[in-house]
N, C-alpha and C positions, 0 to 999 in steps of 0.2 A: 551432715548429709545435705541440707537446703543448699548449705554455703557452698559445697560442690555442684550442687546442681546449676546454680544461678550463676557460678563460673563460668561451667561449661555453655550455659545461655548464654552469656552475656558476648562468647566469642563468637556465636552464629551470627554476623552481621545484619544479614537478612530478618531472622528472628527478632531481634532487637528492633530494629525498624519497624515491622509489623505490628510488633507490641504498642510502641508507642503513637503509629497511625492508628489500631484500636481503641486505644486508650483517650487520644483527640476527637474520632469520632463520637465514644460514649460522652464525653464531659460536651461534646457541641449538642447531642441528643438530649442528655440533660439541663444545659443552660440554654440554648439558643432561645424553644418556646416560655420560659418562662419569665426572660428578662427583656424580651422584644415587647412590644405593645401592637406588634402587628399582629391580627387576628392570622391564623393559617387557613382558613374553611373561610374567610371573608371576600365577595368577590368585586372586581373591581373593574367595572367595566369599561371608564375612561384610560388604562393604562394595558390593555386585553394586549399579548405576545410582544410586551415592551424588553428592548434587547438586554444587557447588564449596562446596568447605570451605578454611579456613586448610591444613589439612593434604591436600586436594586440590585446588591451585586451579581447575583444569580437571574438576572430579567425576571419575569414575567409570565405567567403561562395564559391559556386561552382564556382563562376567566380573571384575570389580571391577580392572581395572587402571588405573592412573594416567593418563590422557586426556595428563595436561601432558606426560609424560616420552614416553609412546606417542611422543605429538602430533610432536615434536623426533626419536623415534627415526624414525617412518616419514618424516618431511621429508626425509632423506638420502636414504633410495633415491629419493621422488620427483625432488630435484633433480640425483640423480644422472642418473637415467632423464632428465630432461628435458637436462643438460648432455653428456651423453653420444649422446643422439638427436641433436644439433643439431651437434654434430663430426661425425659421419657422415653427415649429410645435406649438410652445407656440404660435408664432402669430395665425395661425388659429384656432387654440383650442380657446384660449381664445376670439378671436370675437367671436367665432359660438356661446360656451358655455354663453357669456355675451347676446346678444342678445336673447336666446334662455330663459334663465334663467328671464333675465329681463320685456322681453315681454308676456312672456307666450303663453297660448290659440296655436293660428294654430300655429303661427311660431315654436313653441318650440314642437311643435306637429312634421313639418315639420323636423326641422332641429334635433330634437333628432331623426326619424326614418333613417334618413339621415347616420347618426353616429351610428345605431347601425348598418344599412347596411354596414358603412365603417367594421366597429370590427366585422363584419360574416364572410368579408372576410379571407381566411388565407393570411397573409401580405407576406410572403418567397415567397409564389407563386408568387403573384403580381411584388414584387421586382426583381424574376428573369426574368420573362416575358420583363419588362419595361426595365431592363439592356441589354437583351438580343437582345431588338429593338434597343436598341443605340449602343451596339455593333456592328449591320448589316454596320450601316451609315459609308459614306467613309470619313468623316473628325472626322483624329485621337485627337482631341481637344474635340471631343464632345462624341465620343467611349471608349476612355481611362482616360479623366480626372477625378479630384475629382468633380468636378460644375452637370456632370448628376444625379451622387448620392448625390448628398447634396438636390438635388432638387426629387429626387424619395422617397428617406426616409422621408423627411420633408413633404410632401405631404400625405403620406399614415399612419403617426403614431401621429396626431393632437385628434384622436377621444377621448382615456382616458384624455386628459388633456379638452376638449371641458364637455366632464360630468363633473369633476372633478369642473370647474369653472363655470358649470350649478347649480350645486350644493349650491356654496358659495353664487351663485347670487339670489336663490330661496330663501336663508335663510336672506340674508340681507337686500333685497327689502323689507319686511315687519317691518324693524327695524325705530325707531321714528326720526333718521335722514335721513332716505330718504323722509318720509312723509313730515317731515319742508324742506325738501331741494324743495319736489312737489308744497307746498304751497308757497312758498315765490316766485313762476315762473320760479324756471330753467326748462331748456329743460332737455329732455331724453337724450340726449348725452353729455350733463354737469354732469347730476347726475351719470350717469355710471364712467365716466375720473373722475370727482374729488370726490366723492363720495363713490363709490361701490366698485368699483376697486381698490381703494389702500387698501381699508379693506378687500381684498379676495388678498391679493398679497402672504401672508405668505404660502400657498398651493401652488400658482402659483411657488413661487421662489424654494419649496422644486421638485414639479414636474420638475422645468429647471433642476436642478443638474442633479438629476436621469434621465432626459433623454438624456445627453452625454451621461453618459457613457452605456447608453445602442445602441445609435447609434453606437459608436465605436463598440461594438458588433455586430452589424446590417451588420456596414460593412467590419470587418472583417472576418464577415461570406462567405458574397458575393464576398469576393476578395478570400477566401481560394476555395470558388466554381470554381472561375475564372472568376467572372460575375460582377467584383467591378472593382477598379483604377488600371490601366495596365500598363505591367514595360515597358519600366524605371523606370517611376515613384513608388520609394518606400511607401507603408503601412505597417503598423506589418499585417495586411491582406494577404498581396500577396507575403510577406517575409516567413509566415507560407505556403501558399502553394507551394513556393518555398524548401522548408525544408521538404517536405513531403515525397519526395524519395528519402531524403541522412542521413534521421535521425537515421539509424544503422548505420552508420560511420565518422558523424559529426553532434551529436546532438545539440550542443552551435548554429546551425542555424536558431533550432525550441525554446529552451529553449529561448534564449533572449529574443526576440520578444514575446512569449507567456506570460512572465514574464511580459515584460511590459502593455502587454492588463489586465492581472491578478488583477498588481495593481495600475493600475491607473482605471478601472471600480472597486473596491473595497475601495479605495480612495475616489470615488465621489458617491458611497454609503453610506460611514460612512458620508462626510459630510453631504449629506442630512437627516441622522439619527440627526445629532448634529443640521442643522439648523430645523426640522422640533420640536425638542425641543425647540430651544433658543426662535423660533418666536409664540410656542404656550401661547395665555395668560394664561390658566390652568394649564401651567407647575410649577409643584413645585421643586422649588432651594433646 
C-alpha cells in the first residue's frame, strides 16, 4: 500500500518538487542558525540596509542584521506555528467531526450548528481581538511568543476539517464492516479508532498538509498587522512588516521573506494535490 502510494506521488511532478523545496527549507531552518557564528538578533549598525554581498548573500536589513541567517532563524517559528496550528486543529476537527458524524440525531444536530457558528464568524477579526488581549498582558512570554498564536489559530480554524471528517464518517458508518465490527460487540470507541478512522484518514492527512501552510499564512498576516510574534523574535511575518517602510530603498528585506512564505505555502499545496491523488482509491495511474 505505501509502495502504491509513493508511486502515485512520485508522478505528481509538481508534488515532488514541493516536497523537496520543503524538505530544503526545514534542513536550512535547522542548520543555517546553528553552524553560522553570525548572531540573528545582533545588530550592526555600521552595515544598516547593506544590499546582497559575497559576505551577505541576502543583504542586510535596518539594523544591519544578516537577512540569510534571520531569514532560516525566523522560518522555525513560522513553521513551527504553522505545524503546530494544524495538530490542533485536526485534533478538534476530527473529534467533533467523528463524534458528530458517528452518532448522529442530537449530538451532530448540536455540534454541526456548533461549527457552523464557529465558520459565521469572520476568523481575522476573532484572531485580532484575542492577539490583541494577549498583547495588553504584562508578561512578555505570553504577549510576544509563538505559543499564544499557535493556540489562537488552532482553536478558531478546526471547523472545515470537523465537516470534512463529518462527512467521511456519515458515509462509512453504513458500510458492512462497521455493522460486523457492531455485531461481533466492540464498543463505539473501538469502532471509531480501529475502524472508521483510519478509512477516513486519506482526507484527514490531505486536509493536515493544506492546513500548514495556510496557518503560516494566518500568521503572517497577523505579524505583518503587528498583532503576531514580536521582535526579537523573527517570523517572515514580522520581517515583512519590518520591510514595509524601507522597501523603496532596500527591497531584498521584503523580497526574501515574502519569497519564502510564497514557496513554501505553494510547496505544501502541491503536495497535498499529489497526496490527495496517491491516497484516492478511484485514482487512475
Amino acid at each position: 500500500m505505501r509502495a502504491m502510494v509513493w508511486r502515485r506521488f512520485r508522478k505528481h511532478k509538481p508534488a515532488l518538487i514541493g516536497l523537496i523545496v520543503i524538505a530544503t527549507f526545514i534542513a536550512l531552518c535547522i542548520a543555517v542558525p546553528l553552524i553560522t557564528n553570525y548572531d540573528p538578533g545582533k545588530t550592526h549598525l555600521d552595515i544598516m540596509r547593506e544590499a546582497p554581498t559575497a559576505a551577505h548573500i541576502f543583504g542586510t536589513d535596518e539594523l544591519g542584521r544578516d537577512m540569510f541567517v534571520r531569514l532560516w532563524d525566523g522560518g522555525r517559528i513560522s513553521i513551527l506555528i504553522g505545524v503546530a496550528t494544524m495538530l490542533i486543529a485536526i485534533t478538534i476537527g476530527t473529534l467533533i467531526g467523528a463524534i458528530a458524524g458517528f452518532y448522529g440525531g442530537n449530538i451532530d444536530n448540536i455540534l454541526m450548528r456548533f461549527t457552523d457558528f464557529m465558520l459565521s464568524i469572520p476568523q481575522l477579526f476573532l484572531l485580532l481581538i484575542f492577539a490583541q488581549l494577549l498583547r495588553s498582558t504584562n508578561n512578555p512570554a505570553i504577549s510576544g511568543g509563538p505559543m499564544p498564536i499557535i493556540l489562537i489559530i488552532g482553536v478558531l480554524v478546526w471547523p472545515p476539517v470537523a465537516r470534512l471528517v463529518r462527512g467521511q464518517f456519515l458515509s462509512l458508518k453504513a458500510k458492512e464492516f462497521v455493522e460486523a465490527a457492531k455485531m461481533s460487540g466492540a464498543r463505539n470507541f473501538r469502532i471509531i479508532l480501529r475502524h472508521v478512522l483510519p478509512n477516513a484518514a486519506s482526507p484527514i492527512i490531505v486536509a493536515a498538509t493544506l492546513r500548514v501552510g495556510a496557518a503560516i499564512i494566518t500568521e503572517s498576516t497577523l505579524s505583518f498587522l503587528g498583532f503576531g510574534v514580536q521582535p526579537p523574535t523573527a517570523t517572515w511575518g514580522n520581517m515583512l512588516k519590518n520591510a514595509q517602510a524601507q522597501m523603496t530603498y532596500a527591497p531584498w528585506t521584503a523580497i526574501f521573506p515574502g519569497l519564502a512564505i510564497l514557496f513554501t505555502v505553494l510547496s505544501l499545496n502541491y503536495i497535498g494535490d499529489g497526496l490527495r491523488d496517491a491516497l484516492d482509491p478511484h485514482h487512475v495511474e
